[in-house]
N, C-alpha and C positions, 0 to 999 in steps of 0.2 A: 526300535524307537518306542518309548512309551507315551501312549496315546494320552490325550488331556485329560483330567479329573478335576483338578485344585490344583490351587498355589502356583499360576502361571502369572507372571507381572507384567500384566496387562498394560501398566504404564508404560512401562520400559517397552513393549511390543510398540505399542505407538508409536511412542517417541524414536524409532528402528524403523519404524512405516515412513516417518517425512523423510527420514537422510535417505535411505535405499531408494522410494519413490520420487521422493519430490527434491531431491539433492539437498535440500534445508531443518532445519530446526523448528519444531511448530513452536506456535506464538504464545503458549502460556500454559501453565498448568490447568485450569479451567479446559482447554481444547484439549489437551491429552485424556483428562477425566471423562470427557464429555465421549471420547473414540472408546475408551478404553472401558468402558459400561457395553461395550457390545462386547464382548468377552472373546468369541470368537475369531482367533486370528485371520482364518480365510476367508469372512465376513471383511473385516478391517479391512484385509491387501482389496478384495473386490470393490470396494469403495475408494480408498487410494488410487487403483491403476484405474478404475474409471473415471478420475473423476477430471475436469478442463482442465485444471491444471497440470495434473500429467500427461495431457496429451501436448499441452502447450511443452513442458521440460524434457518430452524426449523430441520434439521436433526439433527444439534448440542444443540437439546432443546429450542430452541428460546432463548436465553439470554440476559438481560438488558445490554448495557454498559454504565455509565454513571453517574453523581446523579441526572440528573434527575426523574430516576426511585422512588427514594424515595419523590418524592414532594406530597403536598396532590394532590386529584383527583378537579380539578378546571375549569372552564367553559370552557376555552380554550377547553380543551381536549376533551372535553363531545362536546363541540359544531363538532370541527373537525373530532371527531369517525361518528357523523350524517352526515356530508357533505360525508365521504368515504363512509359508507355503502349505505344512504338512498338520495343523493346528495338535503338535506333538511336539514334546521336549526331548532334544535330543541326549544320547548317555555319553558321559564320559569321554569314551572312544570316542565319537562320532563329532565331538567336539573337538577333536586332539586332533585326529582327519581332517577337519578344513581348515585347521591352523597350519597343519604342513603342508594342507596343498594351495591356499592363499599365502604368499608374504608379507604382504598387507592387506590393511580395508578397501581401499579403494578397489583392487584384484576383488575380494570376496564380494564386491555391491555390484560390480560387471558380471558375474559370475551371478547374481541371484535377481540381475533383471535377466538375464540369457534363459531363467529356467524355464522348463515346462509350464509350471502353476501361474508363473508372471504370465508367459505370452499366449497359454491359453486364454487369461482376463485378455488381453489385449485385443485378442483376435474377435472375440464376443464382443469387446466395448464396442469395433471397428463393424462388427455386423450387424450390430441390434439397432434394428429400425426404432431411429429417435430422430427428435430435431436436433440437427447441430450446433452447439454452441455459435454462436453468430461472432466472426469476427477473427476465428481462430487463427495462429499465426501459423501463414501455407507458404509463402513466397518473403522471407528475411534480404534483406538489402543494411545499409550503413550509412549513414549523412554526417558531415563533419559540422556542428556551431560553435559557434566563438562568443563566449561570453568573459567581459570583461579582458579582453587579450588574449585568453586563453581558450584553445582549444580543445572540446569532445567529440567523441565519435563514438555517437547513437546506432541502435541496432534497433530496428522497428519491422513491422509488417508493412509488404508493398501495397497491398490493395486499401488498407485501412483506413479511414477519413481521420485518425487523429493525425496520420504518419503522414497522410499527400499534404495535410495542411502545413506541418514542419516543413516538409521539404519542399511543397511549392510558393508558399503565400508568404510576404512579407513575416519580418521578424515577430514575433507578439513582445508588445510593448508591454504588458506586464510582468517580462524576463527582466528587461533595465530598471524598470520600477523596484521590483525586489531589488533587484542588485545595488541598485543606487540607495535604496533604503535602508538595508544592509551595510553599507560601505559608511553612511553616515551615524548609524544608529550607532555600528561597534569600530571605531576609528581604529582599535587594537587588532581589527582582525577576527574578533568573537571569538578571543580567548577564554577559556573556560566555559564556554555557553552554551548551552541546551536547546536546540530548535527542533521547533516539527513539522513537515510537512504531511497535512492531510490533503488526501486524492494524488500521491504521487505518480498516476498513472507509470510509463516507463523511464521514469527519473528525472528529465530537462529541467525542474523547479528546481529538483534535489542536488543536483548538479549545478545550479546557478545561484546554492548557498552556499555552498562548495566553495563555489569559486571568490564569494564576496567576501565571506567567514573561515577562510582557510585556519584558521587556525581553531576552530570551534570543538567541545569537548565530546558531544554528542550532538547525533543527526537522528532522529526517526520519523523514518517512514512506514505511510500508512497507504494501501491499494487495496483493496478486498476484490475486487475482479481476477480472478483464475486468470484470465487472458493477456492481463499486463504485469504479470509478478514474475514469470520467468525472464521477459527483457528488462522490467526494473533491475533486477539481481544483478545479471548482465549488465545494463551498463552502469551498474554503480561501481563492480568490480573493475569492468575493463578501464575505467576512467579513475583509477587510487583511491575511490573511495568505496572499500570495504567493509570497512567500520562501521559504515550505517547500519542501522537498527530496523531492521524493514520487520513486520505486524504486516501479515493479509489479513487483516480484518478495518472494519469502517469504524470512524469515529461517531461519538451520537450523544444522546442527552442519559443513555442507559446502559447496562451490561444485559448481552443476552443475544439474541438474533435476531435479523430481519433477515426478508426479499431483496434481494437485486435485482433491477431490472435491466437487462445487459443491451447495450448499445447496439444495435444488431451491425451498423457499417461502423463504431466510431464509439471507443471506447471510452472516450472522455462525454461521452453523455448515459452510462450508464448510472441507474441512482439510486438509492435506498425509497422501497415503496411502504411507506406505513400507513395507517390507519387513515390519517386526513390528506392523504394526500390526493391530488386530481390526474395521476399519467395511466395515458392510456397502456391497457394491458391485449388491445388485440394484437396479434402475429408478433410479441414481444416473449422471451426468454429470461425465465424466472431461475434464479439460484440462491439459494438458504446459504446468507453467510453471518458469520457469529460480529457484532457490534460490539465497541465497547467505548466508557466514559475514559475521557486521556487521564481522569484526575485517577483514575484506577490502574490504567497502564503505569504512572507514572511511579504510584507506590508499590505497585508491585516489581517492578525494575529497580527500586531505591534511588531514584532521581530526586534530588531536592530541590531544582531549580527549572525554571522552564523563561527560557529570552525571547522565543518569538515564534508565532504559529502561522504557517501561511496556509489560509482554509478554499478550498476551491474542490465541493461534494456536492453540486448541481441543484441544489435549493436545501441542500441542511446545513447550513454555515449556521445559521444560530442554533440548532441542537449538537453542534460540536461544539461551540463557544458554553453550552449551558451543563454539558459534561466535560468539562476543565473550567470550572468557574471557585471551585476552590483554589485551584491553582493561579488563576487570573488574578484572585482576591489578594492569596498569598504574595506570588511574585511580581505580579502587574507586568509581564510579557506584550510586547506588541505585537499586533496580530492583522497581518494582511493576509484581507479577504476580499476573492471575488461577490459580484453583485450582478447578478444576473436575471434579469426581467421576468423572463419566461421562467426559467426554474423558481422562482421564488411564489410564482403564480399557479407553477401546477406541480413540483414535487414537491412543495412548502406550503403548497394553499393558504398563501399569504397574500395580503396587499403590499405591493412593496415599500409605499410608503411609511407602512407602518413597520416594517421591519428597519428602517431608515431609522424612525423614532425610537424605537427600539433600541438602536445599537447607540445612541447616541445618549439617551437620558443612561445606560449604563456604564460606561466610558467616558472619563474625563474628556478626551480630546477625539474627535473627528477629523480625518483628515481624506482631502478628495483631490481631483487630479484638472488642471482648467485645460485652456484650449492650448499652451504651447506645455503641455508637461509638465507644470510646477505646481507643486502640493500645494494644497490651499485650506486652511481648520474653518471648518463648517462650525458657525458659532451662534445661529437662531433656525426658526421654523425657516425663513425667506432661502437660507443657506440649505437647508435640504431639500426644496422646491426649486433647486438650483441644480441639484444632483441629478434630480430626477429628471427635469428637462435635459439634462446633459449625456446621460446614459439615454433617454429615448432618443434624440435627436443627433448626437455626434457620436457619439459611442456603440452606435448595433443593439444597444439595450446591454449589454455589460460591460463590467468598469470594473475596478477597484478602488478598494477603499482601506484606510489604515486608523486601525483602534488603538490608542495609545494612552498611558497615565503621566509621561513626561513626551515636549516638541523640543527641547533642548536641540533633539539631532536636525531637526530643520536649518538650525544655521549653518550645519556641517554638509546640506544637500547641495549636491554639484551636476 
């Protein structure tokens, strides 16, 4: 084996760290760049197999997502597995050796989580007195919902407060809302159309545009919590929708990183802590995850078009809306977003009211929901003092609400 000096491509190492560790594709050249400045392959895999998310994708079995998985087993990889385990490039030979004794990749990635160097990391991550990620998935179970006639079947954590509320508490009526919004907006089915969901936690939004937009051209999703990206993956795939476009990183007004502050029972209240924000950080669990503006995602994917964004990020719905605002400008996308009291007060250190005004003086149309379910365009000051009493008093303090530049499809709501 010759030991490292130069010219080890460090890219390409990485980009070998997500499929072998984390079964996926990382999220963009910027995140390969950003691993790949640590130079050090052994460095890399110890940061990989430590890190919530691989603890989360081998509880879930390790699983491939991808086609890559099916490729033959090729130098790249063979080289890359040496640079993580052994931070050495293997010779020739020794490349040729585990072409003949793997048949495929998939054979070679089970074979180089089994190693020594992998389950060493493991056995340390497993001993090293830390606090545990809060939430991790320990006990997976399955629940069947019906959205639109159709049926999915969800794979969640048992103990988890996002999962007992799925499976114990009445439907959430912001699942028919999209869908009914959906159904009327794209009567075609969301033929050719571009949607995104931010805060996909483990899918049910993503899966209920799915079902409304079945014919739609692109899906991406966005989770940045380690803890719900292994069952996203899951059940996008187990439910035909592979295609999606899943991004572990959070939406924002900027490229670059923040804090996560992780949900310790309940993963749908985990939320980006910045600078002005007001959530308390005692007995709470911090993780650096990379942020990015959608209008940046979007060019660097070569997406030209964007139909509709469903935002629900625990009080940054308007610093998502403020990085995709060229893109709003451009396409004029309708955008249903949660409104929610409390986050808007303490991870958004806002008045809500004036994020109301906000969202309203920059969008043609406002649209909010009355007492029996029917969308209603908020069209003076009296009409968002309207919202507002209605979200405190009937609503629990969150609601939805729908940003739009045409209401045409209102005649089409059923």
């Amino acid at each position: 084996m010759e030991f490292i000096t130069r010219n080890i491509p460090n890219i390409e190492t990485v980009r070998w760290a997500y499929r072998f560790v984390l079964g996926r594709e990382p999220e963009s050249t910027a995140v390969l760049t950003h691993w790949a400045s640590l130079g050090d392959g052994r460095r890399i895999l110890s940061y990989f197999v430590g890190s919530p998310e691989a603890a989360c994708h081998r509880a879930a079995g390790a699983p491939a997502y991808g086609p890559w998985i099916d490729a033959p087993l090729d130098a790249a990889a063979v080289k890359a597995a040496f640079h993580l385990r052994f931070n050495a490039i293997p010779s020739p030979s020794e490349i040729e050796a585990e072409q003949e004794a793997h048949p495929d990749l998939a054979s070679f990635r089970r074979a180089f989580l089994k190693s020594a160097e992998v389950r060493v990391l493991i056995d340390e991550d497993n001993a090293a007195p830390k606090r545990p990620a809060p939430g991790l998935v320990a006990e997976l179970e399955e629940h069947a919902v019906t959205v639109l006639g159709r049926q999915f079947t969800l794979r969640g954590n048992r103990p988890e407060g996002y999962w007992r509320d799925l499976v114990e508490k009445p439907d959430d009526p912001s699942l028919e809302r999209l869908a009914r919004l959906l159904r009327a907006a794209f009567p075609d089915g969301g033929a050719g159309r571009v949607l995104a969901d931010a805060g996909a936690n483990i899918g049910l939004t993503s899966l209920t545009i799915a079902a409304a937009a079945p014919d739609l051209a692109e899906l991406l999703c966005f989770e940045p919590d380690e803890r719900s990206l292994p069952l996203l993956r899951h059940n996008l795939a187990a439910n035909d929708l592979g295609s999606a476009r899943i991004f572990a990183h959070a939406l924002a007004e900027r490229d670059g990183t923040a804090r996560l502050r992780c949900g310790t029972n309940n993963t749908a209240t985990s939320v980006l802590v910045e600078a002005h924000s007001r959530v308390q950080a005692v007995g709470a669990t911090f993780r650096e995850v990379p942020v990015r503006r959608l209008d940046s995602v979007l060019l660097e994917q070569g997406i030209e078009r964007l139909d509709l964004i469903k935002i629900d990020v625990e009080g940054g719905e308007s610093q998502v809306m403020l990085g995709a605002m060229e893109s709003i400008t451009r396409h004029k996308p309708i955008i249903f977003t949660e409104f929610n009291l409390w986050t808007q007060m303490t991870a958004g250190a806002r008045n809500p009211l004036e994020v109301l005004e906000e969202w309203r003086a920059t969008f043609r149309h406002m649209i909010a929901f009355d007492e029996a379910e029917r969308p209603v365009p908020i069209l003076d000051q009296d009409g968002l003092l309207w919202v507002l009493h209605m979200v405190m008093t009937q609503r629990g303090c969150v609601d939805d609400i729908i940003l739009c530049d045409q209401t045409e499809w209102l005649e089409r709501w059923a």
